[in-house]
C-alpha positions, 0 to 999 in steps of 0.5 A, spaced: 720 700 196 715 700 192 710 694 195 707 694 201 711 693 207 710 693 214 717 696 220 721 691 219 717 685 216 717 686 209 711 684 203 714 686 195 710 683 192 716 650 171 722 650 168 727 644 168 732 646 174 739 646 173 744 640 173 745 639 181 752 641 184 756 641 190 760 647 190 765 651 194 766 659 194 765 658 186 759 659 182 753 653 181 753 650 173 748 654 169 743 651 163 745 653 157 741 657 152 735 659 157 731 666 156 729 670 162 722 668 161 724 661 162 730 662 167 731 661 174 727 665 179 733 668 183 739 668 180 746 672 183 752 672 179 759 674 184 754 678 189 757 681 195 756 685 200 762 688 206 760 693 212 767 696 212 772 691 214 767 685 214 765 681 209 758 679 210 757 675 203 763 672 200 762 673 192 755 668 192 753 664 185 746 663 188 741 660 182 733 657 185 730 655 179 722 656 177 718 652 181 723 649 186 723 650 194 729 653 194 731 652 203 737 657 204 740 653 209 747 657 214 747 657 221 745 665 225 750 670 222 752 666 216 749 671 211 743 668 210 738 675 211 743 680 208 743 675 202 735 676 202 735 683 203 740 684 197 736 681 193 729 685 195 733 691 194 733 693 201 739 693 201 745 695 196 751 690 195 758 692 194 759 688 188 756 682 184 749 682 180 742 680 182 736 678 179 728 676 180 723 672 175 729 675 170 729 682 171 735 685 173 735 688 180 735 694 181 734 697 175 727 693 173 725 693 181 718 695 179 716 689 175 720 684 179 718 685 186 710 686 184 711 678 184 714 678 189 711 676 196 717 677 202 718 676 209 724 678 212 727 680 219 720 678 223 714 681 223 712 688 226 705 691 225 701 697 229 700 694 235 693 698 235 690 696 229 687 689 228 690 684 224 685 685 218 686 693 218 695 692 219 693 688 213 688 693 209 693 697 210 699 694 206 694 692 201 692 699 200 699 702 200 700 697 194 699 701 188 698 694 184 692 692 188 685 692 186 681 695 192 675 693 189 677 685 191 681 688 197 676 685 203 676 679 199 683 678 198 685 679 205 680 674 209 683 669 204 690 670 206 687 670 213 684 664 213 690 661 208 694 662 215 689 660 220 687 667 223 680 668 220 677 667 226 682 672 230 682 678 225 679 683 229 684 681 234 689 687 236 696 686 234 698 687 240 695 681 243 697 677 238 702 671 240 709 671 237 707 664 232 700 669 231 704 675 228 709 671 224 702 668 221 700 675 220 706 677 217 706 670 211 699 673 211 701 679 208 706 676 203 699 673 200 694 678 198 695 679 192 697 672 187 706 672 188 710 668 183 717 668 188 716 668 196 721 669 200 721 667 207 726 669 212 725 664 218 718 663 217 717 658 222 721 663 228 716 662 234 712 657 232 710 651 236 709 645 233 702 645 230 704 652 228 710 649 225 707 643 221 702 649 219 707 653 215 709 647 212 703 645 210 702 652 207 708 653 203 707 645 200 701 648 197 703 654 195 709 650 190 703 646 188 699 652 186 706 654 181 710 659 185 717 659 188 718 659 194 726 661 198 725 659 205 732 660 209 733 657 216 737 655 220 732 648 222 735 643 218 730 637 220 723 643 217 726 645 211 729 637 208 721 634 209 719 640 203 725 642 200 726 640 192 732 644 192 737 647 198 744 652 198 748 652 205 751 658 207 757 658 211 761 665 212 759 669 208 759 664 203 755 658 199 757 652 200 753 647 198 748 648 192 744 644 188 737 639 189 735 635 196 737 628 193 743 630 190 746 633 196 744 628 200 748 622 196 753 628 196 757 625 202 761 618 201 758 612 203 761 607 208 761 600 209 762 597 216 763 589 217 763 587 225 768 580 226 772 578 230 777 576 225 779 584 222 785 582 218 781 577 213 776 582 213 781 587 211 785 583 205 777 581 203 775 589 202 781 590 199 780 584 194 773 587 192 776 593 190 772 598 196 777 604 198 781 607 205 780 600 208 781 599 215 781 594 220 780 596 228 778 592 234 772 587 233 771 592 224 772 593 218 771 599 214 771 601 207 768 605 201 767 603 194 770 607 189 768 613 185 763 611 181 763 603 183 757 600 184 755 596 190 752 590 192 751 589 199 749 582 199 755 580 194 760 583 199 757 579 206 757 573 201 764 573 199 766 575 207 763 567 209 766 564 202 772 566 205 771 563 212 770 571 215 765 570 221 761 576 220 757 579 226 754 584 224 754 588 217 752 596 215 752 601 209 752 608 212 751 614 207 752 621 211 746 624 213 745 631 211 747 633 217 753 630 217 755 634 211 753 640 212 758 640 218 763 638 214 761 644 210 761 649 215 765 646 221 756 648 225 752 644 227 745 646 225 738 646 230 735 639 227 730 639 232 725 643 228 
């Protein structure tokens, strides 16, 4: 690769986002007239990869528009980091098109990945060496960089991910969170339009966590794009404008956090003792797939109906329905993302 890049972990280098969509194993919906200046940060159109037999990524649409915080969401094995990996050109697809910042991929790789700053697979330095000389020489083997600022800039990255103060500290005595740091580090030497960060938080504890977190809020506020996969729901929903779910191989699910988590339908859940009353009243006020059970009531509003929680429980008691107790109930992320994937996700962070 043309960027600096480290064994496994490696570094290469705001527009109206598209309309949210929910999609299955078809493409997400895509602006109309844009220019590759003001198109998406990464874009795929049908990408796919198979390892004989296996197919590892399904004929993806993928879209993450400028700007965003795009969380690559999937369980372990869902294609997540083959994914990744396709878009860096590490490795070739079988079929479909990729590109980064607009810049078609492979064939424009050397103008698009001295923007990108990447993090993939987990960190590997020279366990010998130093956190300030691993990065000194990623940062020297990176013909864009500017030696002139190079002390400068690797202290600021350092400092950036909290590892100013162990910088001359072998790698080898680095803690697993301090290396996955150093690895994020890396990506930060020189100013990146895109980062790509494949489970960035892996080994971190709480703090640590907290503190990526913090990182990648700032550097969407300074104007980059940031694509963070995990498979920790709970880390990428506090900062994530925009998530797409993987599901074997395919993208399930795409579109922004807000419209995915309205996706699911809502239901409203009345506890009485008298279900049958309750039932014929739901039915009269329009709600769908209502049901009665012992001791409830459930049902939810029809497509694009509006619903007014205090008229429904009003029209319970004017009609003599003793309601116990009353809930609007809308899927959390979660729960949708089971129904997609037929997984449960690590929510714990």
């Amino acid at each position: 690769m043309t960027s600096s890049t480290s064994s496994t972990s490696s570094t290469v280098s705001s527009v109206a986002p598209p309309a949210p969509v929910v999609v299955g194993t078809g493409g997400a919906d895509r602006p109309h007239g844009s220019t590759a200046a003001a198109g998406p940060a990464v874009e795929t159109s049908g990408l796919t990869k198979r390892f004989g037999d296996r197919v590892a990524v399904d004929a993806i649409d993928l879209f993450v528009p400028r700007g965003a915080v795009y969380g690559f969401l999937g369980p372990n094995g869902s294609g997540k980091t083959t994914t990744i990996r396709m878009l860096l050109g590490l490795v070739e697809p079988t079929s479909g098109t990729r590109s980064l910042l607009g810049h078609p991929m492979p064939g424009d790789a050397g103008a698009a990945l001295r923007q990108v700053g990447a993090l993939v697979e987990g960190p590997a330095f020279h366990p010998y060496l130093s956190g300030r000389r691993n990065l000194a020489r990623l940062d020297a083997a990176d013909r864009w960089s500017d030696v002139r600022t190079a002390d400068r800039r690797i202290d600021a990255a350092l400092d950036r991910v909290g590892l100013l103060a162990a910088a001359t500290k072998r790698y080898r005595a680095y803690s697993l969170g301090m290396r996955q740091r150093l690895a994020i580090a890396a990506s930060l030497l020189t100013p990146r339009e895109l980062l790509v960060l494949d489970e960035p938080t892996n080994g971190l504890d709480p703090q640590g966590t907290r503190e990526v977190r913090h990182l990648v809020e700032s550097l969407a506020s300074d104007g980059a794009t940031v694509l963070v996969s995990s498979h920790l729901l709970a880390e990428v929903e506090q900062i994530c404008t925009h998530l797409g779910v993987m599901s074997d191989g395919r993208l399930v699910a795409q579109g922004t956090t807000a419209e995915l988590r309205g996706a699911g339908a809502t239901t409203v859940r009345v506890q009485t003792g008298q279900p049958a009353e309750a039932e014929a009243v739901l039915t009269r006020l329009g709600l769908a797939d209502v049901a009665a059970g012992a001791g409830e009531v459930h049902g939810s509003p029809a497509p694009g109906a509006a619903l007014d929680p205090e008229a429904v429980v009003a029209a319970l008691v004017h009609s003599g329905v003793g309601v116990r107790g009353f809930a609007v109930t809308t899927p959390s992320l979660e729960d949708l993302f089971v129904d997609l994937t037929g997984e449960g996700f690590d929510v714990s962070g």
